[in-house]
Wavefront OBJ file of the C-alpha trace (Angstrom):
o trace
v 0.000 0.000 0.000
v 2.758 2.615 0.740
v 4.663 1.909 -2.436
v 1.766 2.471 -4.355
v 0.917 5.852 -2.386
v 4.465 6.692 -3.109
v 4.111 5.527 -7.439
v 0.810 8.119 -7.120
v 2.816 11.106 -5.570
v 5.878 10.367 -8.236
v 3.141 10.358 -10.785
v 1.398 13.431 -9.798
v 4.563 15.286 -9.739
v 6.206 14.318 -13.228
v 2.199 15.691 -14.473
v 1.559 18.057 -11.959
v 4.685 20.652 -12.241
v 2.377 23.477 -10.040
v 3.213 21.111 -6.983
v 7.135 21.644 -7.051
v 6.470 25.438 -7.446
v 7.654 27.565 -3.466
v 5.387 30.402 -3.561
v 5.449 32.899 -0.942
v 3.653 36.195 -1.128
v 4.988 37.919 1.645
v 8.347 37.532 0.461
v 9.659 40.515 -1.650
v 12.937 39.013 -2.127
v 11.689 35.757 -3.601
v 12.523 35.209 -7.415
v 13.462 38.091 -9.417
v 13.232 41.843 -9.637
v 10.004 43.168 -8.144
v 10.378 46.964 -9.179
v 11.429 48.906 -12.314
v 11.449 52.783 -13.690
v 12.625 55.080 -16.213
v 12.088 58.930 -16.174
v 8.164 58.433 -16.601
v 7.327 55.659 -14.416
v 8.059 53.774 -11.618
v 6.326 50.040 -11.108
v 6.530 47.545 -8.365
v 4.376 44.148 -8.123
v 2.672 42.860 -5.194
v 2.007 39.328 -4.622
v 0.696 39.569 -1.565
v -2.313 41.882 -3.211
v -2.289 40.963 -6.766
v -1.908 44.410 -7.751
v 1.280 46.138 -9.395
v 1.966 49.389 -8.330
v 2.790 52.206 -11.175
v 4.000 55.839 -9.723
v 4.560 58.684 -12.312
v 8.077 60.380 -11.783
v 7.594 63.856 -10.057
v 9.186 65.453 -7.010
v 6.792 65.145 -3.674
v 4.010 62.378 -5.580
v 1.980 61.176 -3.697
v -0.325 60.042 -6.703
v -0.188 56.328 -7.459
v -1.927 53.934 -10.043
v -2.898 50.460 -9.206
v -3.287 47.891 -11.958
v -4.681 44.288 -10.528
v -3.265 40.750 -11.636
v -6.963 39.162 -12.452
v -6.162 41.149 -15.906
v -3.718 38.172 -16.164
v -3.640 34.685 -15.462
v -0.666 35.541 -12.871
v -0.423 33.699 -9.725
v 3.240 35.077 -8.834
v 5.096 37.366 -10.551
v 8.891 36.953 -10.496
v 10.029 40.149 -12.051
v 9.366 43.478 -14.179
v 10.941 45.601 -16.866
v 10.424 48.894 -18.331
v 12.428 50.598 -21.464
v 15.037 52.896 -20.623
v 13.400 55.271 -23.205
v 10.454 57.237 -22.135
v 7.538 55.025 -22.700
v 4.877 54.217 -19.947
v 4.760 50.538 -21.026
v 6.276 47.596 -18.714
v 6.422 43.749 -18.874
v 6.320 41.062 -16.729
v 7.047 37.983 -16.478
v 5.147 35.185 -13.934
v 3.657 31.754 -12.680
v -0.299 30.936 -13.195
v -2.064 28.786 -11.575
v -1.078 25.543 -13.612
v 2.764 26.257 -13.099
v 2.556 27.978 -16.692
v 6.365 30.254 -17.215
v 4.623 33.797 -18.975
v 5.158 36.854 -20.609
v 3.346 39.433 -21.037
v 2.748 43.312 -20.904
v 0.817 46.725 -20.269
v 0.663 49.548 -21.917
v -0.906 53.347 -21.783
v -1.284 56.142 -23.123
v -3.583 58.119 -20.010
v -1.863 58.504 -16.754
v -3.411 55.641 -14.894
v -5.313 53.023 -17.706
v -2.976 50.788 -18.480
v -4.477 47.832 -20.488
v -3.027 44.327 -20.995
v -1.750 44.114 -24.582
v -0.397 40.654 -24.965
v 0.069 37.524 -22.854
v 2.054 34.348 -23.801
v 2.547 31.057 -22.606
v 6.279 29.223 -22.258
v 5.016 25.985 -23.851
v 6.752 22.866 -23.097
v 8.742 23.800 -19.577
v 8.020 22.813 -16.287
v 8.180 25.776 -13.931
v 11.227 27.480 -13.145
v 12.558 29.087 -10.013
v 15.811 31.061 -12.046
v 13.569 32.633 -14.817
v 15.264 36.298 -15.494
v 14.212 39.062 -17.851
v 15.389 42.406 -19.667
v 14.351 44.920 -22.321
v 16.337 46.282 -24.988
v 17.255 49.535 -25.629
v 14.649 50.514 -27.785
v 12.163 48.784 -25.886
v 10.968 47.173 -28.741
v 11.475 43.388 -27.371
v 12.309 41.523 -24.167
v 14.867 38.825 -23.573
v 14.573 35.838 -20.994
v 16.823 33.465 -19.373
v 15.835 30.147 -17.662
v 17.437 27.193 -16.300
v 15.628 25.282 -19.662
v 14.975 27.681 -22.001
v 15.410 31.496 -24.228
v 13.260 33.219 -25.381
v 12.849 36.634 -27.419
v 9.549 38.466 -27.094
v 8.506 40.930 -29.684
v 6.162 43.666 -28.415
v 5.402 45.482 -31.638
v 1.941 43.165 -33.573
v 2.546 40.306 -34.068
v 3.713 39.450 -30.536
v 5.998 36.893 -31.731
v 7.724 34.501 -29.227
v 10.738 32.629 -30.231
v 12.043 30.199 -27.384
v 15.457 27.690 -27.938
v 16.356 25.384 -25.090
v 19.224 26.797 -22.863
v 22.557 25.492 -24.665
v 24.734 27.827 -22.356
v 25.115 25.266 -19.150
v 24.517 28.677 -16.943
v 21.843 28.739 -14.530
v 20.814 32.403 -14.805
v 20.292 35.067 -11.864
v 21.281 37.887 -13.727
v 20.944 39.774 -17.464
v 21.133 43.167 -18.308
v 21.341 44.895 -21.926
v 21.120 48.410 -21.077
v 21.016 50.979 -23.848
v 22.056 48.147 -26.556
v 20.666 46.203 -29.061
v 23.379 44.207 -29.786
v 25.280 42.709 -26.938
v 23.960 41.889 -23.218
v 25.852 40.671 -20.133
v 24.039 36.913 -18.412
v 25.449 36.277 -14.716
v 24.455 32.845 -13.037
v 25.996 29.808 -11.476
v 27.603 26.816 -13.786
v 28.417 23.427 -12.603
v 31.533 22.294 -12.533
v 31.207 19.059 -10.821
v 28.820 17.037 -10.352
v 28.873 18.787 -6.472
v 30.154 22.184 -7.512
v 28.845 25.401 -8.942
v 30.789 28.915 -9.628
v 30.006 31.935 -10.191
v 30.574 32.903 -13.811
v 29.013 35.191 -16.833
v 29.177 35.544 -20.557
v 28.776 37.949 -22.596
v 25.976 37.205 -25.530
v 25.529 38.781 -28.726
v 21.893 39.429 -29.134
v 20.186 38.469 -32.924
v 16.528 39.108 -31.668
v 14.533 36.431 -33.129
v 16.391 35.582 -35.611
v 18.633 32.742 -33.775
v 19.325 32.212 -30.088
v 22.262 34.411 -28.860
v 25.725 34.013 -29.029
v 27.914 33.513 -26.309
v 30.985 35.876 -27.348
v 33.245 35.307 -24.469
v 32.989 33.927 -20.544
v 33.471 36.143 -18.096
v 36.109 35.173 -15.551
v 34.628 35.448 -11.947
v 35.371 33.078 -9.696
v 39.216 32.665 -10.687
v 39.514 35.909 -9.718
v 38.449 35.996 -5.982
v 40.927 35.220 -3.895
v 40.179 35.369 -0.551
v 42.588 35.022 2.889
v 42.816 31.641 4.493
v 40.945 33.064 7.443
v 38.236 34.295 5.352
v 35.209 32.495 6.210
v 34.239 32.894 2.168
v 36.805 30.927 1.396
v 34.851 27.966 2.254
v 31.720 29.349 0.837
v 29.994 26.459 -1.651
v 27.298 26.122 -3.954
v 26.514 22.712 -4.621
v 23.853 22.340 -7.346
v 23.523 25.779 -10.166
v 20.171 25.271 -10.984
v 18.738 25.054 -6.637
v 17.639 28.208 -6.201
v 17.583 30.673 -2.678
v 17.162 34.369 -2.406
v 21.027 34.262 -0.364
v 22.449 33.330 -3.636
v 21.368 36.167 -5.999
v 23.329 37.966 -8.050
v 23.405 41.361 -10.387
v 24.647 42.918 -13.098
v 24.264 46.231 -15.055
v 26.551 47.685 -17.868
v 27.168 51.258 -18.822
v 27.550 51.363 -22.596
v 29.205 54.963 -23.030
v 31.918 53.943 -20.722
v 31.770 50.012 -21.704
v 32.265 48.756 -18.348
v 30.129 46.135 -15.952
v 29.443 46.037 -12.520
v 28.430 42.131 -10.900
v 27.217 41.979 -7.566
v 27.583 38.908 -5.553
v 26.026 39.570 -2.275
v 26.712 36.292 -0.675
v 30.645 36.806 -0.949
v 29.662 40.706 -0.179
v 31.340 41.751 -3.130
v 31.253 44.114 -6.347
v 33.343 43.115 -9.453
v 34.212 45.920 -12.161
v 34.797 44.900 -15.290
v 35.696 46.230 -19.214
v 33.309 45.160 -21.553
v 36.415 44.926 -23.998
v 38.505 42.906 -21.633
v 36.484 40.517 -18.837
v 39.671 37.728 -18.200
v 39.896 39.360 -15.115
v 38.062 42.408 -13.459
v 39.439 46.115 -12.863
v 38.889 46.434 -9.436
v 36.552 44.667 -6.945
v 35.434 46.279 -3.575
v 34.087 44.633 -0.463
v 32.425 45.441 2.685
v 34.095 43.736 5.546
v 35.130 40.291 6.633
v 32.506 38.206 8.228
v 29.365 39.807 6.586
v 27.779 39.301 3.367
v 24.663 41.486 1.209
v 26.703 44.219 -0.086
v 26.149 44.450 -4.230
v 22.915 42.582 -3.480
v 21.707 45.012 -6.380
v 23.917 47.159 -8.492
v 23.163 50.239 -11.033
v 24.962 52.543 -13.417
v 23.225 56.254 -11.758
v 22.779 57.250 -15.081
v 23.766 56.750 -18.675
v 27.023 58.619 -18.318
v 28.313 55.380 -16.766
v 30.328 57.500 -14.460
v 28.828 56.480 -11.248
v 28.045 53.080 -9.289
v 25.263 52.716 -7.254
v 25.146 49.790 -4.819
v 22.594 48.739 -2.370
v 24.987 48.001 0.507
v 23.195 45.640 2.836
v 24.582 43.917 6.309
v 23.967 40.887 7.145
v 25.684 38.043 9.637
v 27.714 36.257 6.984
v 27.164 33.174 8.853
v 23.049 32.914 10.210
v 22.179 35.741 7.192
v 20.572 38.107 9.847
v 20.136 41.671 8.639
v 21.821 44.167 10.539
v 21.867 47.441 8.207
v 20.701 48.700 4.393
v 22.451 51.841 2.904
v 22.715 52.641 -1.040
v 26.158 53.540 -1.895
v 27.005 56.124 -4.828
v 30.731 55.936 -5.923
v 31.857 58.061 -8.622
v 33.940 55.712 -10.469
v 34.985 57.886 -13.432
v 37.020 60.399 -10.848
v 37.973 58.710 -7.662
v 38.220 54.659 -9.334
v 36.533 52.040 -7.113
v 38.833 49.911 -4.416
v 38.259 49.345 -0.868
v 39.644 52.273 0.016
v 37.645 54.371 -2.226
v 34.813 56.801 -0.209
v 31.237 56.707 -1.542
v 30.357 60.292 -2.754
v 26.891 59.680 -1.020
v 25.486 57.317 1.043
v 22.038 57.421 1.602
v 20.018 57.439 4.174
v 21.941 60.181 6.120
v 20.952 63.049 8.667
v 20.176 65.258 5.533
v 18.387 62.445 3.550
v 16.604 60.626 6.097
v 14.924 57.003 5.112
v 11.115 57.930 3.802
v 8.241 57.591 5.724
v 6.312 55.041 3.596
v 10.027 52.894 3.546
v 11.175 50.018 5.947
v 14.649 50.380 6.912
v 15.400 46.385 5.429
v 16.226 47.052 1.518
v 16.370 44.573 -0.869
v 16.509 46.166 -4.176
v 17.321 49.235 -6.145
v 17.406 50.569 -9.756
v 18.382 53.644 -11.806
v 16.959 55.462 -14.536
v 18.725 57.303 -17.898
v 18.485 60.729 -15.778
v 19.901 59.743 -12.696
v 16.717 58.990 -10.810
v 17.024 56.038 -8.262
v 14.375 53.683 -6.956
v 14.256 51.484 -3.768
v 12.519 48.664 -3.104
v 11.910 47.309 0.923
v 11.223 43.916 2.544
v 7.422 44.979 2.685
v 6.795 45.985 -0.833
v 6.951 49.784 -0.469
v 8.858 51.720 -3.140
v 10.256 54.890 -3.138
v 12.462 57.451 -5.391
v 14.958 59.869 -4.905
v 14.771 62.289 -7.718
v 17.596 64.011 -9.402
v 17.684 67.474 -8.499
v 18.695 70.427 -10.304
v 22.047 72.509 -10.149
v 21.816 74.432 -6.549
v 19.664 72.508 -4.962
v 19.406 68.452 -3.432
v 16.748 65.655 -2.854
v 15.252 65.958 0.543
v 13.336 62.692 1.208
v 11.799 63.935 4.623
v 8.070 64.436 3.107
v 5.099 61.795 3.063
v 5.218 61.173 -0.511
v 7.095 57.998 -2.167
v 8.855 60.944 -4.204
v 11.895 63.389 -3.039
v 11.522 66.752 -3.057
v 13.641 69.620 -4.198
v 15.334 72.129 -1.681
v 18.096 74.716 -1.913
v 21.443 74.147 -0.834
v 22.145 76.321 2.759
v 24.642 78.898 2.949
v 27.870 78.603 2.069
v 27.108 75.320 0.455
v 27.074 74.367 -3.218
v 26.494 72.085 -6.269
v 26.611 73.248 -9.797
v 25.600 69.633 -11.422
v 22.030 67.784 -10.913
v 22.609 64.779 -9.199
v 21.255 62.563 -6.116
v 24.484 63.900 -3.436
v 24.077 66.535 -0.879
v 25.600 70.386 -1.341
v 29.225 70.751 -0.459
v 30.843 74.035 1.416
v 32.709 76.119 -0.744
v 35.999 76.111 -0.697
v 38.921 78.830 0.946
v 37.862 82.073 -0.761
v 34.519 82.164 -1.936
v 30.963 82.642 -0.148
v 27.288 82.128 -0.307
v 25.424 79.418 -2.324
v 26.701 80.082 -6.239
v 30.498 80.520 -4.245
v 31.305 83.892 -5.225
v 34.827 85.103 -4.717
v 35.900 87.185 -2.044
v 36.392 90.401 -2.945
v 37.546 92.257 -0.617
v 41.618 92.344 0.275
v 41.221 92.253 4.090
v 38.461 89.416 2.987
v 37.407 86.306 5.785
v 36.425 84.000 3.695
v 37.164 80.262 5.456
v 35.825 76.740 3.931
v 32.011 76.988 4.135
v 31.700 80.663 4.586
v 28.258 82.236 3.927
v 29.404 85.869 3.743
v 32.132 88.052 2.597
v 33.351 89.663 5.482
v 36.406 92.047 6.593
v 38.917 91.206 9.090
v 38.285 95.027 10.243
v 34.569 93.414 11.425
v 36.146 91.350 14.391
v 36.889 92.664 17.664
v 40.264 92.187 18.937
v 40.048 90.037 22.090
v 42.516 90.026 24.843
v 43.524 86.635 25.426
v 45.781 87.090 28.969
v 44.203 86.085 31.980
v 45.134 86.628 35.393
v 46.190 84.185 37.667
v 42.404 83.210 39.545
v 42.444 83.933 42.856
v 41.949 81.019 45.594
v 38.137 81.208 46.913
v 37.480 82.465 50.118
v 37.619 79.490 53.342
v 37.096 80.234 56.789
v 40.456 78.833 58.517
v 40.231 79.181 62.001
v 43.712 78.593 62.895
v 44.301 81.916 60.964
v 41.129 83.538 63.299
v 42.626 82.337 66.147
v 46.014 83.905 65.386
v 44.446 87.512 64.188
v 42.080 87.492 67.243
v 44.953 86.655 69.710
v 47.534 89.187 68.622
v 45.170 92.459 68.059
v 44.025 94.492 71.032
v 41.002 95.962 70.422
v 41.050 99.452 72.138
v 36.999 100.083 70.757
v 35.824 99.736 75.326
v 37.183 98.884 78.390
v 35.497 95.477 78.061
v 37.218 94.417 74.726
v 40.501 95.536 76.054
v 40.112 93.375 79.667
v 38.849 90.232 77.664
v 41.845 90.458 74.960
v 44.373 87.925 75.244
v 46.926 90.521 73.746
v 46.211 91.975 77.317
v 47.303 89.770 79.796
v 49.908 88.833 77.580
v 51.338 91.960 78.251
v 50.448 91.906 81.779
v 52.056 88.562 82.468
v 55.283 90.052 80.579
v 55.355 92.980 82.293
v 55.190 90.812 85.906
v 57.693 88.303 84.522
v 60.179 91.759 84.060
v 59.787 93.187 87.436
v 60.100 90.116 88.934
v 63.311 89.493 86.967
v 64.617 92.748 87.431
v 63.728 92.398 91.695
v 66.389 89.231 91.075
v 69.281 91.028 89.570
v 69.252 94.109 91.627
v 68.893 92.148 94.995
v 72.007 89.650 93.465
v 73.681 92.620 92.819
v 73.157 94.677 96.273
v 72.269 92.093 98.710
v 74.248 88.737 99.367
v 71.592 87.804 101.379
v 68.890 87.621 98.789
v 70.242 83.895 97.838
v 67.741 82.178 99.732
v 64.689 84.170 98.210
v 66.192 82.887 95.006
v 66.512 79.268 96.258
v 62.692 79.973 97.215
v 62.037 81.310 94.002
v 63.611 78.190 92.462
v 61.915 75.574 94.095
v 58.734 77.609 93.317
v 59.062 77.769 89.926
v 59.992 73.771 89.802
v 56.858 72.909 91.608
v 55.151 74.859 88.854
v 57.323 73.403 85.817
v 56.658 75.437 83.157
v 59.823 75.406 80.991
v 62.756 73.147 81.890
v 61.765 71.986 84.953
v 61.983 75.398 86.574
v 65.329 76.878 84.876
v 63.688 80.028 83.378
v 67.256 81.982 84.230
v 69.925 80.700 86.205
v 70.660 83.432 88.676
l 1 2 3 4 5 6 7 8 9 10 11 12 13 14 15 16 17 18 19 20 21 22 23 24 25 26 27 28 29 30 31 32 33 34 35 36 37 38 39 40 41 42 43 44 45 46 47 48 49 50 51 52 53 54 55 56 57 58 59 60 61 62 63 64 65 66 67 68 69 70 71 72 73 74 75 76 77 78 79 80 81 82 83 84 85 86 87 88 89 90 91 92 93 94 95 96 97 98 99 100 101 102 103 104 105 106 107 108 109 110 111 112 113 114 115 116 117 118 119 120 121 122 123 124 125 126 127 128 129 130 131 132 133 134 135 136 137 138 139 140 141 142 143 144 145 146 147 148 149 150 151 152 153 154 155 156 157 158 159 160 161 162 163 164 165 166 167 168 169 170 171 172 173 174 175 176 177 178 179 180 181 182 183 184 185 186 187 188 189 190 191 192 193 194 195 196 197 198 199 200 201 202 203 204 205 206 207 208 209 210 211 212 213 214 215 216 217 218 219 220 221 222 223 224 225 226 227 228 229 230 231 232 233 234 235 236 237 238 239 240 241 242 243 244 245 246 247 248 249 250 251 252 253 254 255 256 257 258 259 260 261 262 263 264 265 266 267 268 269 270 271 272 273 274 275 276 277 278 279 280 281 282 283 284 285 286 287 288 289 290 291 292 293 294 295 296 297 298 299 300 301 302 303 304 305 306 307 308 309 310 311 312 313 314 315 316 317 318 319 320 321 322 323 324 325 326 327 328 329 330 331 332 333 334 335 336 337 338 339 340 341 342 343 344 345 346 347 348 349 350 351 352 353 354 355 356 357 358 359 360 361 362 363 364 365 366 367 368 369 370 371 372 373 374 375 376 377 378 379 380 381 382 383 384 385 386 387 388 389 390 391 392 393 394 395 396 397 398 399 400 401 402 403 404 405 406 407 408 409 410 411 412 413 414 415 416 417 418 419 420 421 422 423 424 425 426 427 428 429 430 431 432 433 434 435 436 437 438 439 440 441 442 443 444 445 446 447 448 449 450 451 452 453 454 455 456 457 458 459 460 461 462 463 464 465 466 467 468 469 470 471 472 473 474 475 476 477 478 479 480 481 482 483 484 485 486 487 488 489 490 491 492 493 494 495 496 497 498 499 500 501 502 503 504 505 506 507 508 509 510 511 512 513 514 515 516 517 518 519 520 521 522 523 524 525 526 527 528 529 530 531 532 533 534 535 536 537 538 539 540 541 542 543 544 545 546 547 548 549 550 551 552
């Protein structure tokens, strides 16, 4: 009886494919890329809701369209794409309810109706977890990556779908094409043993639906990290390419006018750079730390100048994966190169770019448009973008809007370029926001200074100080002394009750007396037994010396 339970299951499954499908809706961070923009839009999905989310790009919008999945036959959508160019279109890609792989996409030409234009079935796959898309750069057709299969997908009428079986032994996590039509850049895991999978990449030369791509030439990546013996990454191991977990993600993105590629591998927390022209081995890598992983869990090119990365630099415990921090790093790669020594130009959030209100702290992904615009995407589904702002003035994300706004740059502060980072202080000899010069010759005009101002202005300020003077105590050794050595002649009482006084009295006595015992020595022998007297008195008494005050 329980073999035959266990034939049934077998059976089921081989038919069934739905059944070997993980689906959970609360989690963000499951299979693929859940948010996407250029300078027009902004869209997220929601599988908790069934609703994607589609923002128009302004500064402070609060305005927000909601298109639902039942205009599908969705169950889960893995991930979304919109053209770089300015079109309010955007494609998806998902699961339905039979374990279907789709395609499929919206389109408008209002503000909020978007309309489904085409949907297509992936015939003849079972479902599959690594299932990755991207656009081209004239938006004019989408490429996908499986595990089994690729596919091109025209979205001009017809709607034609080509799909070849996957020839290139890479199980994908990863694709980007950017503002090309010829070339892209697929990053996954390939087995190498029957036990062990690497990181590695290609780069594929794109013939739309004409043939399946070409792969051009491998991308070296896991040859080329070298890590210390004490490095716990060192032992880090991927046993099966095609077994799929969020930890294990990668990303990629390529800047076309500057031909180079960033890959993110967040669960070896590091960032490869890469020439386009030359990928045998990388031009610099940068990491975050021993003993964490999640930095370059997503990676952009700011804009299509290529001259800046942008890298969402997450935290977590390298060994039990819990999150400790989320930060989006801007380096400006063009001027300062990209090591791990080099600064980020901006790091955000910060005290002057605070996290927004509608945002969880916990980021998992992040993406750039043409302009320079950058979107974030949280554990709980929320989105949010930072706007590029003008010359003069930065983004200031503390407003209840899933938009930045616009503010000017203080005093003595400046930027003369549109971009996401905060206003610098101008530098030794200029002032105010545009950094004038100083005119003046006497001029005070210090790094950050808000006004041109004369040295004559200040006040000279004496800088010696006198020794402080010891606070008052009440020492009554020293009252004791003053009162006992001052005769105070202000009444007769004062002067009989001063000790000064009888002092004097007692000195005056002690003279006579002496005197009475030299002249009676002097003039009368028989005065030597008043002195013996005197002697024996003043021995009973012992005051000094046992009696010898004077020898007579």
């Amino acid at each position: 009886m329980f073999i035959a339970v266990q034939i049934t299951m077998a059976a089921i499954l081989l038919v069934d494919p739905v059944l070997l499908y993980t689906k959970v809706t609360t989690d963000y961070d499951l299979y693929g890329i859940k948010v996407a923009m250029n300078d027009r839009i902004m869209v997220s999905a929601d599988n908790l809701y069934l609703v994607w989310y589609i923002l128009p790009i302004s500064a402070n919008s609060s305005f927000i369209c909601f298109t639902y999945y039942n205009e599908t036959t969705c169950d889960f959508v893995y991930s979304i794409v919109v053209p770089m160019v300015d079109s309010t279109l955007f494609v998806y890609n998902c699961i339905d309810y039979q374990g279907n792989n789709l395609i499929g996409f919206f389109a408008s030409n209002t503000t909020c109706d978007f309309l489904l234009v085409n949907e297509q079935i992936i015939s003849n796959y079972s479902t599959q977890d690594n299932f990755v898309i991207t656009i081209d750069g004239n938006g004019t057709g989408v490429y996908g990556f499986a595990d089994d299969f690729i596919f091109f997908y025209e979205l001009q009428a017809p709607f034609k779908l080509t799909v070849w079986p996957n020839i290139f032994n890479i199980s994908p996590r990863a694709i980007d094409i950017g503002s090309s039509m010829q070339y892209g850049v697929l990053v996954g895991y390939c087995q190498s043993t029957p036990s062990t999978a690497i990181e590695c990449g290609s780069i594929l030369a794109l013939n739309n639906s004409l043939s399946i791509p070409d792969r051009v030439n491998d991308i070296s990546i896991r040859s080329n990290l070298n890590f210390n013996w004490s490095d716990p990454r060192i032992n880090f191991l991927v046993a099966q390419s095609r077994a799929y977990s969020a930890d294990t993600t990668m990303s990629v993105s390529i800047a076309w006018r500057t031909r180079q590629i960033l890959i993110g591998i967040q669960s070896l927390n590091i960032v490869l750079l890469y020439a386009f022209d030359n990928v045998s081995q990388p031009i610099s890598t940068r990491q975050n730390e021993i003993g964490f992983s999640g930095f370059g869990k997503s990676v952009a090119w700011l804009d299509n100048q290529g001259q800046k990365a942008v890298i969402l630099a997450n935290r977590y415990v390298y060994l039990t994966k819990q999150w400790i921090s989320s930060s989006v790093h801007i380096y400006d790669v063009a001027s300062d190169g990209f090591t791990d020594e080099t600064q980020p130009v901006l790091i955000f959030p910060n005290s002057e770019q605070t996290m927004f209100e509608v945002m969880n702290v916990v980021l998992i992904q992040l993406t750039c448009s043409k302009s320079g615009t950058l979107a974030i995407f949280d554990i709980l589904g929320n989105t949010a973008a930072l706007i590029s702002a003008p010359a003069g003035m930065y983004p200031y994300t503390g407003v209840p809007y899933f938009t930045s706004s616009f503010v000017p740059c203080i005093s003595g502060t400046h930027r003369n370029y549109s971009g996401l980072e905060l206003c610098t202080p101008c530098p030794n000899g200029t002032f105010s926001n545009n950094c004038e010069q100083c005119a003046r010759n006497d001029s005070f005009c210090p790094y950050g200074s808000v006004q041109d101002l004369s040295y004559s202005t200040f006040e000279s300020i004496e800088q010696n100080q006198e020794y402080p003077e010891s606070p008052e105590t009440t020492v009554f050794d020293d009252l004791l002394m003053q009162n006992m050595f001052s005769l105070n002649a202000q009444s007769p009482h004062c002067i009989r009750v001063s000790p000064m006084t009888w002092v004097l009295v007692v000195f005056m006595l002690g003279i006579i007396v002496a005197i009475t015992a030299v002249v009676a020595e002097a003039y009368c022998p028989r005065t030597h037994k008043i002195q013996s007297r005197l002697k024996q008195l003043f021995q009973k008494v012992d005051l000094v010396g046992e009696g010898e005050v004077s020898k007579f």
